[in-house]
GUKOLRO-925708 format. One record per residue: residue number from 1; chain; residue in one letter; x, y, z of N, C-alpha, C in turn. Coordinates in Angstrom, 2 decimals, padded with zeros to 5 digits. Layout:
atom num=NUM, chaine=A, residu=A, n_X=X, n_Y=Y, n_Z=Z, ca_X=X, ca_Y=Y, ca_Z=Z, c_X=X, c_Y=Y, c_Z=Z
...
***
This chain:
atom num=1, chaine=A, residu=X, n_X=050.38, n_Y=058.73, n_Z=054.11, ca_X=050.24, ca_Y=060.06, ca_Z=054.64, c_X=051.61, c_Y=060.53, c_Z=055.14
atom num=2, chaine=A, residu=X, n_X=052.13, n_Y=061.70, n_Z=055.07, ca_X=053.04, ca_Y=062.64, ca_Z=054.98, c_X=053.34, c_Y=062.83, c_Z=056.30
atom num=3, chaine=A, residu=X, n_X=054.24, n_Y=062.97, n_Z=057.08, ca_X=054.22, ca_Y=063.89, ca_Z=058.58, c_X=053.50, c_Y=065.24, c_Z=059.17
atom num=4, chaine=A, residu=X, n_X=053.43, n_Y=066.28, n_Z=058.18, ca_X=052.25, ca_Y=067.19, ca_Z=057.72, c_X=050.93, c_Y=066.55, c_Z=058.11
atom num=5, chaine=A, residu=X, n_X=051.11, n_Y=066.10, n_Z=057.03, ca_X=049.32, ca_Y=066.06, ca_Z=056.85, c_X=048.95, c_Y=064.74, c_Z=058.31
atom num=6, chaine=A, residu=X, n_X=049.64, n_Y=064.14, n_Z=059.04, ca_X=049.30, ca_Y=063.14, ca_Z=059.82, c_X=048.96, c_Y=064.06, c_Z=061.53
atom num=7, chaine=A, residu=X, n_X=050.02, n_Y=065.20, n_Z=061.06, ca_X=050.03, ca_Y=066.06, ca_Z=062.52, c_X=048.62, c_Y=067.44, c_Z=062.45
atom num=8, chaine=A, residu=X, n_X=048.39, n_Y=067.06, n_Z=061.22, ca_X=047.19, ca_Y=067.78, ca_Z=060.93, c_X=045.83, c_Y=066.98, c_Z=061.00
atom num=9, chaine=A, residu=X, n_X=045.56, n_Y=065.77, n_Z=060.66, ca_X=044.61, ca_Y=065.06, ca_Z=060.68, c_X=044.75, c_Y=065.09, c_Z=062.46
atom num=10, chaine=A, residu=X, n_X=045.77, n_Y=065.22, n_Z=062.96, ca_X=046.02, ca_Y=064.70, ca_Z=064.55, c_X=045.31, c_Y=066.49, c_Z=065.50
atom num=11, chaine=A, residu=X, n_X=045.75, n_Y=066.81, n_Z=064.66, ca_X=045.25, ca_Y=068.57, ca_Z=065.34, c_X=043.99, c_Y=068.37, c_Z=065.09
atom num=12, chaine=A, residu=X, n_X=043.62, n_Y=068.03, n_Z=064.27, ca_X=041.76, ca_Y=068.04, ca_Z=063.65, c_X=041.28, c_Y=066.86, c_Z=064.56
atom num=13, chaine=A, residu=X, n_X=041.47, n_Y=065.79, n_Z=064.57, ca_X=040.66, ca_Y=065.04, ca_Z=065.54, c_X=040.72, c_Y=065.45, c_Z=066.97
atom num=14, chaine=A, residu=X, n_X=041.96, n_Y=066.06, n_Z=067.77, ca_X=041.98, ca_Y=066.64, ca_Z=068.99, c_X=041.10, c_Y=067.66, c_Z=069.28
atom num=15, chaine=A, residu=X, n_X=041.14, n_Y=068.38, n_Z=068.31, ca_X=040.02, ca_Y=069.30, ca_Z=068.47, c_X=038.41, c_Y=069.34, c_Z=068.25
atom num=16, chaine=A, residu=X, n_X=038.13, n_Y=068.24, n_Z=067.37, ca_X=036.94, ca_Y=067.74, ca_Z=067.61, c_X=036.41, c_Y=067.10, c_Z=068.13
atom num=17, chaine=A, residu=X, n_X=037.43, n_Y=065.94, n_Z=069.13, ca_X=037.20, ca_Y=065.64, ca_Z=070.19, c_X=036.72, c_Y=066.13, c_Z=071.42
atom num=18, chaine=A, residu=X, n_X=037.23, n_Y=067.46, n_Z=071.29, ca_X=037.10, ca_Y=068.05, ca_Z=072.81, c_X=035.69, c_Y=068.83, c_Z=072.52
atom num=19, chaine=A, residu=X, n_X=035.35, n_Y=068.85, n_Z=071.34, ca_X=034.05, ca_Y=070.01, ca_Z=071.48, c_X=033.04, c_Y=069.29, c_Z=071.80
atom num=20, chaine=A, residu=X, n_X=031.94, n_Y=069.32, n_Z=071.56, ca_X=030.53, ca_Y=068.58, ca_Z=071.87, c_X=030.53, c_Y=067.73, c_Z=071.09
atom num=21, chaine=A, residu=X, n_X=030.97, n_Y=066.99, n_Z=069.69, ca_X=030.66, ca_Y=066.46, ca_Z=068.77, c_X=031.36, c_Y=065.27, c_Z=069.27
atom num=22, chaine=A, residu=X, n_X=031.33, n_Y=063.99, n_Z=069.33, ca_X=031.95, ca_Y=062.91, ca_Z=069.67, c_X=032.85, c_Y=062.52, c_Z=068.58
atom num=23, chaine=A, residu=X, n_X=034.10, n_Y=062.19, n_Z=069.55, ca_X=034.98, ca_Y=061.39, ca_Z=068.73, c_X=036.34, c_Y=061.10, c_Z=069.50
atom num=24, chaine=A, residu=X, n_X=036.91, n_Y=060.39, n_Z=068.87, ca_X=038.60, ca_Y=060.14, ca_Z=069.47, c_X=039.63, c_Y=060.46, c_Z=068.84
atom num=25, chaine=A, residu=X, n_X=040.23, n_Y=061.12, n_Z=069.41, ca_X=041.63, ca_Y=061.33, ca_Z=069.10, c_X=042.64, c_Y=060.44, c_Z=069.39
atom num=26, chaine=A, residu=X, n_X=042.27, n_Y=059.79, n_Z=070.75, ca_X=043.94, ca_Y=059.06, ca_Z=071.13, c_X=043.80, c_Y=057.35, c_Z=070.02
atom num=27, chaine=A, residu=X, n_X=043.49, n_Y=057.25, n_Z=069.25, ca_X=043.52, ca_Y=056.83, ca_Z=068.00, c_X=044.64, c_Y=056.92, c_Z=066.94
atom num=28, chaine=A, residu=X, n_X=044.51, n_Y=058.44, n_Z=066.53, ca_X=045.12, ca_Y=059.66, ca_Z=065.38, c_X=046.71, c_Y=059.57, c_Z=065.94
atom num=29, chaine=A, residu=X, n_X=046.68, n_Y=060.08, n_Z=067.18, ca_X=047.82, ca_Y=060.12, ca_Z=068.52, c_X=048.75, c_Y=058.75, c_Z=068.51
atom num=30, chaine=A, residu=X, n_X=047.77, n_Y=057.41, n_Z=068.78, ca_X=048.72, ca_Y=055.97, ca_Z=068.56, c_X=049.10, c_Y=056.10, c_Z=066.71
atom num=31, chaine=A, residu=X, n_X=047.89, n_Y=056.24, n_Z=065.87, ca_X=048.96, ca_Y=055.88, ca_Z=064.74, c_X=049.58, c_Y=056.64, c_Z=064.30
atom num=32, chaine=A, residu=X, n_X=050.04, n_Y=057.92, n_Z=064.77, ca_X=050.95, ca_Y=058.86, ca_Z=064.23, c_X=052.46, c_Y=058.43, c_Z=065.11
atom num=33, chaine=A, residu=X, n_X=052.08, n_Y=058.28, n_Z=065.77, ca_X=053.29, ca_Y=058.03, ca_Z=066.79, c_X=053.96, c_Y=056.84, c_Z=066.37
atom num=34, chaine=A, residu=X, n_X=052.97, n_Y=055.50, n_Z=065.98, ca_X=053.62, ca_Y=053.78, ca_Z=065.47, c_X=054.88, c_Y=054.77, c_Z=063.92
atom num=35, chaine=A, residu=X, n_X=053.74, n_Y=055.17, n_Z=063.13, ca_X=054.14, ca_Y=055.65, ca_Z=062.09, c_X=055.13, c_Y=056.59, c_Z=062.17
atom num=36, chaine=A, residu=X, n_X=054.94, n_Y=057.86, n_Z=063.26, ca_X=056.36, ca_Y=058.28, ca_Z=062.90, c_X=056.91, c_Y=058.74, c_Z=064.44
atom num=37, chaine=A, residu=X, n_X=057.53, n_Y=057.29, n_Z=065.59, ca_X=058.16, ca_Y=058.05, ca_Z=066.51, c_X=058.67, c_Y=059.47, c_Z=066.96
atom num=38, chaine=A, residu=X, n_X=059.78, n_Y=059.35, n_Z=065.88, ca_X=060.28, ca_Y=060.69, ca_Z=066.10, c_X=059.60, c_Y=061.87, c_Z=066.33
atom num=39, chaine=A, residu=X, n_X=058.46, n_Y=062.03, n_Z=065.87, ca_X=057.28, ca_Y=062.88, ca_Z=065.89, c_X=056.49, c_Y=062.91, c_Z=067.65
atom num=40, chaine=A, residu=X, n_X=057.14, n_Y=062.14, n_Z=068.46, ca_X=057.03, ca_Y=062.40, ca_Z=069.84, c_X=056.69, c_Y=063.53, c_Z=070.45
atom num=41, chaine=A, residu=X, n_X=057.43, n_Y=064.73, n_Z=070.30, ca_X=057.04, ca_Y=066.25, ca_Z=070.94, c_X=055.96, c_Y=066.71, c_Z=070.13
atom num=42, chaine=A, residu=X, n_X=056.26, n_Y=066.84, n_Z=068.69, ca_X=055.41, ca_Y=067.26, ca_Z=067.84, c_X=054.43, c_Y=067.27, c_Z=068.20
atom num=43, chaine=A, residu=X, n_X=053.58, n_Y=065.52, n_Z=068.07, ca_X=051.91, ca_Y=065.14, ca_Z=068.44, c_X=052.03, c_Y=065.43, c_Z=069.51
atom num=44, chaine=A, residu=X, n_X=052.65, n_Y=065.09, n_Z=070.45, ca_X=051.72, ca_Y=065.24, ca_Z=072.02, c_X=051.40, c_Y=067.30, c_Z=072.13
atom num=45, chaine=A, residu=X, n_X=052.49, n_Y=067.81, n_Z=071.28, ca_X=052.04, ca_Y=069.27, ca_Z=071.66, c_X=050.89, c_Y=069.80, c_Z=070.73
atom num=46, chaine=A, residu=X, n_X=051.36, n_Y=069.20, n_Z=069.59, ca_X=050.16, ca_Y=069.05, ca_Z=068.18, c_X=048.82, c_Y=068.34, c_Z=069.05
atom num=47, chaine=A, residu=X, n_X=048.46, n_Y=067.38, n_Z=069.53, ca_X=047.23, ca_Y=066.87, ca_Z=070.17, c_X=046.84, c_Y=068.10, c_Z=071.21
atom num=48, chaine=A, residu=X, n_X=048.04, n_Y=068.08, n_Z=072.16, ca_X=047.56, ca_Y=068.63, ca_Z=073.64, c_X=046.51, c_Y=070.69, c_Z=073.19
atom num=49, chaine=A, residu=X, n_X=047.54, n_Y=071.21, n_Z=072.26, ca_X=046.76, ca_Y=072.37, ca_Z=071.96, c_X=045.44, c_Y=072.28, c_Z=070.74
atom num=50, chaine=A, residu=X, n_X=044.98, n_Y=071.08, n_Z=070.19, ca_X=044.16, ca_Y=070.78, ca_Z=069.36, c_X=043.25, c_Y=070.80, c_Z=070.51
atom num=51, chaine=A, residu=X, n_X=043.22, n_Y=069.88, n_Z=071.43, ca_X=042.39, ca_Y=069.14, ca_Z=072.15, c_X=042.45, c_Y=070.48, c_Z=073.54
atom num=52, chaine=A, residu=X, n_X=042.98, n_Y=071.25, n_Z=073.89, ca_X=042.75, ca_Y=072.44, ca_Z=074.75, c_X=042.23, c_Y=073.51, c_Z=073.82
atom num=53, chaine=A, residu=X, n_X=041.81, n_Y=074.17, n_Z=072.46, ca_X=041.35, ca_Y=074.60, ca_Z=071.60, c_X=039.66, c_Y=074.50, c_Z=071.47
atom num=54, chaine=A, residu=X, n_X=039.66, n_Y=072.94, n_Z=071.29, ca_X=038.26, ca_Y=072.09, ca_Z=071.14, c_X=037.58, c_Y=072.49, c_Z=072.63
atom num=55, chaine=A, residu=X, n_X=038.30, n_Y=072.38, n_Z=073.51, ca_X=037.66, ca_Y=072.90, ca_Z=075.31, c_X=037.42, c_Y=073.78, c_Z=075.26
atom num=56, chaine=A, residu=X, n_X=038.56, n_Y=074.98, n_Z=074.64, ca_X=038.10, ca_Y=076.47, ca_Z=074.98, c_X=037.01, c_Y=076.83, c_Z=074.20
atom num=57, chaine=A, residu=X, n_X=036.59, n_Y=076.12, n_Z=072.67, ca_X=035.72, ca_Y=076.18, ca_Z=072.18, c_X=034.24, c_Y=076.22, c_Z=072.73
atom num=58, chaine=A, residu=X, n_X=034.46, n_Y=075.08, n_Z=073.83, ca_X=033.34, ca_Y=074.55, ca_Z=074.32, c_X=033.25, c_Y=076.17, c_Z=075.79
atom num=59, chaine=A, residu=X, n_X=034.09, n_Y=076.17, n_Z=075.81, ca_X=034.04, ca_Y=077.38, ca_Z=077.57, c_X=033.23, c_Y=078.62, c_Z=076.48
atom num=60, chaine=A, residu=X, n_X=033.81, n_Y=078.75, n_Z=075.33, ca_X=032.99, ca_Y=079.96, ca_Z=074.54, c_X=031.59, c_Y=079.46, c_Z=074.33
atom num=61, chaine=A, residu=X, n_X=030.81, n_Y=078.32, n_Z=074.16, ca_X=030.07, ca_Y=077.90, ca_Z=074.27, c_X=028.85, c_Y=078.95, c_Z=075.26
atom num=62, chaine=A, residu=X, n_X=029.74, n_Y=077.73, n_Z=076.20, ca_X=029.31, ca_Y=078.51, ca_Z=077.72, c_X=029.51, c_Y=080.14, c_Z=078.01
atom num=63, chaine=A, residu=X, n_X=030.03, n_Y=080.91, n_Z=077.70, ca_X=030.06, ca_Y=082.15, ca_Z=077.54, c_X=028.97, c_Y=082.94, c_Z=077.13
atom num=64, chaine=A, residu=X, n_X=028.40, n_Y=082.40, n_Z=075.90, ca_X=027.43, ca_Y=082.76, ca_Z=075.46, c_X=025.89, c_Y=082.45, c_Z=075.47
atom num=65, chaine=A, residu=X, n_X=025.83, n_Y=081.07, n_Z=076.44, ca_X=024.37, ca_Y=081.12, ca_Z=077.12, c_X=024.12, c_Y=082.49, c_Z=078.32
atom num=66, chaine=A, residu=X, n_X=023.54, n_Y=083.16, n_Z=078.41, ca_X=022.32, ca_Y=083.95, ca_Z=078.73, c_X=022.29, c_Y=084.03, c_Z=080.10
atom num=67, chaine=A, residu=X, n_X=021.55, n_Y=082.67, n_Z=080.40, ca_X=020.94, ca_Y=082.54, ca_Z=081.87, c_X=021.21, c_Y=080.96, c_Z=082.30
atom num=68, chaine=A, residu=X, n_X=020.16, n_Y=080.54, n_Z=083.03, ca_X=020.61, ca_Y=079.33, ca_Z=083.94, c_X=019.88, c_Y=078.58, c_Z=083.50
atom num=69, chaine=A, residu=X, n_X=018.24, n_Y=078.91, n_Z=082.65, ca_X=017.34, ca_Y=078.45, ca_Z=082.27, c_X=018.17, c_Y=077.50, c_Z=080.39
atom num=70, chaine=A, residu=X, n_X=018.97, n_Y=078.74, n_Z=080.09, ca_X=019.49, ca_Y=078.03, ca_Z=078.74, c_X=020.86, c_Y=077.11, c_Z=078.84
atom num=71, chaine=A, residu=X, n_X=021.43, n_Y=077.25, n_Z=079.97, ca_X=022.32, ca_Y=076.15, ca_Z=080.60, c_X=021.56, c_Y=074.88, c_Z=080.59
atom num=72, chaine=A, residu=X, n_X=020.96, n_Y=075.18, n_Z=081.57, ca_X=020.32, ca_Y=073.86, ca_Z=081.77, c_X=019.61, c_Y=072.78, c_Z=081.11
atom num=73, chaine=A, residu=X, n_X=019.01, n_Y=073.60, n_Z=080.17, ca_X=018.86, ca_Y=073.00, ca_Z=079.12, c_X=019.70, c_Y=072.56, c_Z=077.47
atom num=74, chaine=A, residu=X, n_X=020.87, n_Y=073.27, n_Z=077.55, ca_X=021.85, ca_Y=072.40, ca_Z=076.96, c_X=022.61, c_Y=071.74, c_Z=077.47
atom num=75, chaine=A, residu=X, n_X=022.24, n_Y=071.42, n_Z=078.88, ca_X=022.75, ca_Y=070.26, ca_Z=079.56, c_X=021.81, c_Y=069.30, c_Z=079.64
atom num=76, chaine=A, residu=X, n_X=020.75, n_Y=069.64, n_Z=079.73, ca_X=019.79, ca_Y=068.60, ca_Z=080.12, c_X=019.85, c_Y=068.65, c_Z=081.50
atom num=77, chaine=A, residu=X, n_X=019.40, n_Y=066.56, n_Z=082.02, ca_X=019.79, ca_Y=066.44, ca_Z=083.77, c_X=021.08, c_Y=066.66, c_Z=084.41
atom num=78, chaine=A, residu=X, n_X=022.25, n_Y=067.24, n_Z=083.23, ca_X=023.93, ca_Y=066.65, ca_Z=083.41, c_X=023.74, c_Y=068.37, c_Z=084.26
atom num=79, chaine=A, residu=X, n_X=023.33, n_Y=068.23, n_Z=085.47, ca_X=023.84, ca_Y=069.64, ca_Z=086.00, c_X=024.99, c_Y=069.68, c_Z=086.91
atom num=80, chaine=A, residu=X, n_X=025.76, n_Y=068.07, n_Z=087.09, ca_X=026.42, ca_Y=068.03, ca_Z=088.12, c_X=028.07, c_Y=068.69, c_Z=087.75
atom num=81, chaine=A, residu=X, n_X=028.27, n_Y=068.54, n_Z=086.59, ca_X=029.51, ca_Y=069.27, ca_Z=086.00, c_X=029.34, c_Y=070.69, c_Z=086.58
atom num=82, chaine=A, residu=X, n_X=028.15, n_Y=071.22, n_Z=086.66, ca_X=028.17, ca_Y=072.78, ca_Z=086.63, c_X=028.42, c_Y=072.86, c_Z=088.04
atom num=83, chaine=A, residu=X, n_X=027.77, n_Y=072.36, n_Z=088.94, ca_X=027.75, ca_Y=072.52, ca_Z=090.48, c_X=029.41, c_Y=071.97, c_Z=090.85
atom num=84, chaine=A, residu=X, n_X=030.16, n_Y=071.35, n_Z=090.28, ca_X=031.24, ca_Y=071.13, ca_Z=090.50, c_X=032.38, c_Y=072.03, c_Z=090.48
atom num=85, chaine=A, residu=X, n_X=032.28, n_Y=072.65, n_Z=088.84, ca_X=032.79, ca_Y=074.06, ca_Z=088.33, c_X=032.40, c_Y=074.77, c_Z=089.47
atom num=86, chaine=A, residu=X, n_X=030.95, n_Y=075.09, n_Z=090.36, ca_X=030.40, ca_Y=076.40, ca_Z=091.04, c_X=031.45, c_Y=075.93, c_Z=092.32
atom num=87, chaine=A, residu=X, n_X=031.64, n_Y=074.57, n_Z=092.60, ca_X=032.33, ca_Y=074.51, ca_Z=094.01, c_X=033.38, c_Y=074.61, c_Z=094.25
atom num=88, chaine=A, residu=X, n_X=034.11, n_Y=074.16, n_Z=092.62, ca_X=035.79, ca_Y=074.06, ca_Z=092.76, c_X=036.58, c_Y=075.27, c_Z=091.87
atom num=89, chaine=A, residu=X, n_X=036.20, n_Y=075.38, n_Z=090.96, ca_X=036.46, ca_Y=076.83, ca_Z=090.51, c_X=037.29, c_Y=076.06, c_Z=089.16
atom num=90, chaine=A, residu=X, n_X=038.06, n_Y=077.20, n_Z=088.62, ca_X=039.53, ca_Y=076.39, ca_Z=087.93, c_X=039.65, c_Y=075.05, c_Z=087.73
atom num=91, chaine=A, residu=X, n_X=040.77, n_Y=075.07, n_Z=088.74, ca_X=041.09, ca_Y=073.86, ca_Z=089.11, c_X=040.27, c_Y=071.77, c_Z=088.45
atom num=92, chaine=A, residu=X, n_X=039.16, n_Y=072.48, n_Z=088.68, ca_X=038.61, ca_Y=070.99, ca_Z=088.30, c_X=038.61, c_Y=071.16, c_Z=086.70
atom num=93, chaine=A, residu=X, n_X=039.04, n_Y=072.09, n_Z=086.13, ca_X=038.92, ca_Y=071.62, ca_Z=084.32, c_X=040.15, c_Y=070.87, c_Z=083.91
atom num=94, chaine=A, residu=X, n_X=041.08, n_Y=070.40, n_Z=085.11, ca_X=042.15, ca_Y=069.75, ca_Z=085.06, c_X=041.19, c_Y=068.57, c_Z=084.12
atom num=95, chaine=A, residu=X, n_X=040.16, n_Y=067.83, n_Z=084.52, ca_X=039.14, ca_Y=067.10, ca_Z=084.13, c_X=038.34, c_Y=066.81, c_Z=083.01
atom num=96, chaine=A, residu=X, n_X=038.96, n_Y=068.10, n_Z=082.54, ca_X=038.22, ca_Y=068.34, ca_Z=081.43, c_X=038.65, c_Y=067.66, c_Z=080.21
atom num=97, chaine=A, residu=X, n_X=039.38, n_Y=066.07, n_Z=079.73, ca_X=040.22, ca_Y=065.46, ca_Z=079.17, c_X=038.98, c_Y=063.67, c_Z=079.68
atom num=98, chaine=A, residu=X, n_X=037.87, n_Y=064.10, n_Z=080.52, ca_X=037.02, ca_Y=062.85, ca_Z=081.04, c_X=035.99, c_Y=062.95, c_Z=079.57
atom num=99, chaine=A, residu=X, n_X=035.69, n_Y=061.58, n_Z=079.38, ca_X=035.01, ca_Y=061.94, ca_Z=078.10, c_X=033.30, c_Y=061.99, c_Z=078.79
atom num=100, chaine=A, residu=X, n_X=032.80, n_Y=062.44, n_Z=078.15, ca_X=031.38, ca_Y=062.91, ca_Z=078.46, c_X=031.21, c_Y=064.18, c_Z=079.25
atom num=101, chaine=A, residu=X, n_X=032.06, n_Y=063.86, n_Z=080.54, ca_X=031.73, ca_Y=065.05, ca_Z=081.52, c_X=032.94, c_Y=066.04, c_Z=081.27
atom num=102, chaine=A, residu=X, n_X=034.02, n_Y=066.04, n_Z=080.68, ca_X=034.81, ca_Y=067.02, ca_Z=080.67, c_X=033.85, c_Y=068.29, c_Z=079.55
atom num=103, chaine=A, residu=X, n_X=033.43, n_Y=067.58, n_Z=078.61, ca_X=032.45, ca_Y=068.85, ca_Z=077.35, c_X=031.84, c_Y=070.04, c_Z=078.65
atom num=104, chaine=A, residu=X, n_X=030.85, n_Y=069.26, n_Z=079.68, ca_X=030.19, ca_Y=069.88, ca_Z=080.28, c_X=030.79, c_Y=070.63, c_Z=081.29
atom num=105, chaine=A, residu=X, n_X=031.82, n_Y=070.03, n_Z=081.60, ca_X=032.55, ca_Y=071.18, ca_Z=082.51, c_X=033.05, c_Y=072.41, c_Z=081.90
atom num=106, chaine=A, residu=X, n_X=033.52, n_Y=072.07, n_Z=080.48, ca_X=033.85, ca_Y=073.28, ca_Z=079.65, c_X=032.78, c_Y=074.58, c_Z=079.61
atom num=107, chaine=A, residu=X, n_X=031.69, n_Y=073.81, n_Z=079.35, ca_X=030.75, ca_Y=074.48, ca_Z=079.21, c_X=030.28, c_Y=075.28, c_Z=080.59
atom num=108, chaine=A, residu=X, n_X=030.21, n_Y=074.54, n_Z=081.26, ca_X=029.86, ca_Y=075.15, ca_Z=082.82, c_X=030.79, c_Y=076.51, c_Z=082.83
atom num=109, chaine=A, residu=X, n_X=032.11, n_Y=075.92, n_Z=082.48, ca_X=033.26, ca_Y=076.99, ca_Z=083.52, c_X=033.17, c_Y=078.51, c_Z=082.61
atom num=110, chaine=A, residu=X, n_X=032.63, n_Y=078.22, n_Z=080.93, ca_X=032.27, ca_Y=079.49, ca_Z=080.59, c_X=030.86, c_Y=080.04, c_Z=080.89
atom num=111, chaine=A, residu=X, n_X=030.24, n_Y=079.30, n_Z=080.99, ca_X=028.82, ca_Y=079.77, ca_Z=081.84, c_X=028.93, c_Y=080.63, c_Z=083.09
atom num=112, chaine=A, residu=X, n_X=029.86, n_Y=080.08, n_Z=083.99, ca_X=030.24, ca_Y=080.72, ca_Z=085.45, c_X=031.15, c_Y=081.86, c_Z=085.20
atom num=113, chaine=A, residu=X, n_X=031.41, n_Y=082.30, n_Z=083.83, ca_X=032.03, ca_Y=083.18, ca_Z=083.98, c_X=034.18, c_Y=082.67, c_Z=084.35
atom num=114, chaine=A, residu=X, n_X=034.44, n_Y=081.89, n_Z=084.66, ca_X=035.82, ca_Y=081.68, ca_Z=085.13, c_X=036.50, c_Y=082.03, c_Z=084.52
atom num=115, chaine=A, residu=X, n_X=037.69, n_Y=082.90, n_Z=084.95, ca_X=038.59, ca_Y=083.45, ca_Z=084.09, c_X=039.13, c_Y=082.68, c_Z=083.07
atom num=116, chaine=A, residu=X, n_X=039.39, n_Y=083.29, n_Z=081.54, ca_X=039.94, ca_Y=082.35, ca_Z=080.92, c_X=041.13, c_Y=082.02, c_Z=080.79
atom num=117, chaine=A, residu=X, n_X=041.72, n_Y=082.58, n_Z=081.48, ca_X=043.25, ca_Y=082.24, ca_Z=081.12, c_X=043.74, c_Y=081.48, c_Z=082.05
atom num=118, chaine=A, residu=X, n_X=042.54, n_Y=080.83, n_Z=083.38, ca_X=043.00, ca_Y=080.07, ca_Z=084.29, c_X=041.96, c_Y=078.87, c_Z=083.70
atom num=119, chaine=A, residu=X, n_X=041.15, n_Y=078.98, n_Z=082.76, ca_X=040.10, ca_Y=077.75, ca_Z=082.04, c_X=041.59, c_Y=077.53, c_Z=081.41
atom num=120, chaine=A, residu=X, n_X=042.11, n_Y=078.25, n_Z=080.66, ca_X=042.99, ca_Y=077.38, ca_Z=079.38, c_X=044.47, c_Y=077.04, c_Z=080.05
atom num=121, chaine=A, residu=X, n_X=044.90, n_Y=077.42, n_Z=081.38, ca_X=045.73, ca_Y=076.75, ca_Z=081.69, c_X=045.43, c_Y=075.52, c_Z=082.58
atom num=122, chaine=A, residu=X, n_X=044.31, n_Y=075.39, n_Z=082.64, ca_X=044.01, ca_Y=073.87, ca_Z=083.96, c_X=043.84, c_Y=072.90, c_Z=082.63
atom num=123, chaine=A, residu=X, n_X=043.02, n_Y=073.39, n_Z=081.67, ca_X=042.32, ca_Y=072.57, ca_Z=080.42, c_X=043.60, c_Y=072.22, c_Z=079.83
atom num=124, chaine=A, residu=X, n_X=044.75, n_Y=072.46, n_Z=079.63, ca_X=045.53, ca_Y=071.98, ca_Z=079.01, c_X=046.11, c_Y=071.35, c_Z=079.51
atom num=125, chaine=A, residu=X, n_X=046.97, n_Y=071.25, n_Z=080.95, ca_X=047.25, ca_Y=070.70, ca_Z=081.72, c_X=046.64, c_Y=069.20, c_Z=081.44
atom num=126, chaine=A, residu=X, n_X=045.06, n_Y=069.47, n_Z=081.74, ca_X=045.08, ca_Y=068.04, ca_Z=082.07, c_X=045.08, c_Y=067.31, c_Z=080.67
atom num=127, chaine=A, residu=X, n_X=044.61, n_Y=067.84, n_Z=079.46, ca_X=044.81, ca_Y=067.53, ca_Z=078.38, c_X=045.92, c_Y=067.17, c_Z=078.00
atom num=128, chaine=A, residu=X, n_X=047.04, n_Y=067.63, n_Z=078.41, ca_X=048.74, ca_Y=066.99, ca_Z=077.92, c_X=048.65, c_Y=066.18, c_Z=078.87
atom num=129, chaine=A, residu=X, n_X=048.22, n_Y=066.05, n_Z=080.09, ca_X=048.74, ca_Y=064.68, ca_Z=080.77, c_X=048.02, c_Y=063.66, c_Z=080.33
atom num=130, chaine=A, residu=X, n_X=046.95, n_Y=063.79, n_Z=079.94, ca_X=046.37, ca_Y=062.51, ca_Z=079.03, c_X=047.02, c_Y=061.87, c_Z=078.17
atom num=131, chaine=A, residu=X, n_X=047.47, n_Y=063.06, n_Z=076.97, ca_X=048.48, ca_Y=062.64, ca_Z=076.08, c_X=049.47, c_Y=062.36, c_Z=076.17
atom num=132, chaine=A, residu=X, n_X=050.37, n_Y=062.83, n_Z=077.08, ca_X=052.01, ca_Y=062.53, ca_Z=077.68, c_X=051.36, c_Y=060.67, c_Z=078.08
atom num=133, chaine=A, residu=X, n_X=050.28, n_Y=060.51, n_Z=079.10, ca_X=050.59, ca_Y=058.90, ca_Z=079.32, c_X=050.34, c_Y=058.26, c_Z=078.23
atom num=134, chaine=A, residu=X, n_X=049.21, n_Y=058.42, n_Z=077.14, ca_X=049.22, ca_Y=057.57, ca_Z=075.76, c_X=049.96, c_Y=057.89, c_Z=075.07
atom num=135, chaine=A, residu=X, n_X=051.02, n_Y=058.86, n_Z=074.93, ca_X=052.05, ca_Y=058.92, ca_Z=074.32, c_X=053.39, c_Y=057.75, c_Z=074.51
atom num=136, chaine=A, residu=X, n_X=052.75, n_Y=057.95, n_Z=075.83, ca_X=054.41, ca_Y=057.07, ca_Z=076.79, c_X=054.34, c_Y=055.93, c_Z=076.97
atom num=137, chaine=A, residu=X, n_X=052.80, n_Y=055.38, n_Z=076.64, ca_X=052.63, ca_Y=054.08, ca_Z=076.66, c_X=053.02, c_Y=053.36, c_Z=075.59
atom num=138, chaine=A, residu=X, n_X=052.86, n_Y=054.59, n_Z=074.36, ca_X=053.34, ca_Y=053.45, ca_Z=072.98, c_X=054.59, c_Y=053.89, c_Z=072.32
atom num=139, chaine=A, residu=X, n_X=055.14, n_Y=054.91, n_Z=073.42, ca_X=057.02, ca_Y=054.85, ca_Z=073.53, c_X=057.30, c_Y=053.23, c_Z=073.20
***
């Protein structure tokens, strides 16, 4: 595989990582990086906006449930993401990079309405610092 096509397979798993659908990226992230160091800024910015993409995906999600009745039930019992989003605002989608509960916070924080341009700057945030340390680990 090509540098292209490796930073693309790497954008595609980041971003399907972050949506509802399970999977890993920091995988894609180690073998692009063994394979092509130099490619250091590239992936981690190539991952970090794949994988803040896949979140905002998920906040549009949440945007478009209704009421509290259709929340809740595409959450199921997981209502504690939402009450977290209701207490902390922003700020906690720093989190949103936790696997299981970050989807639902996505989802919450477009449910609650939270501005998006403060969803996609916390969501990325914490999303590159994920990647900056598995990046830096296999520096």
């Amino acid at each position: 595989m090509d540098e292209q096509s490796s930073l693309l397979a790497l954008f595609t798993s980041s971003f399907l990582a972050a949506t509802l659908l399970p999977g890993g990226s920091e995988a894609v992230l180690a073998g692009v990086l063994m394979a092509y160091p130099e490619l250091y800024s590239s992936a981690l910015s190539v991952a970090t906006i794949g994988n803040t993409l896949g979140g905002m995906s998920s906040y549009a999600i949440g945007r478009l449930l209704p009421d509290e009745k259709a929340m809740r039930s595409k959450m199921g019992n997981k209502t504690r993401g939402l009450e977290w989003v209701r207490q902390h605002g922003a700020p906690i989608l720093f989190f949103s990079w936790l696997p299981l509960i970050g989807d639902i916070l996505c989802v919450a924080a477009g449910w609650l309405r939270i501005h998006w341009l403060w969803a996609v700057i916390f969501i990325a945030a914490g999303k590159f610092a994920r990647y900056w340390v598995i990046a830096t680990a296999i520096r």
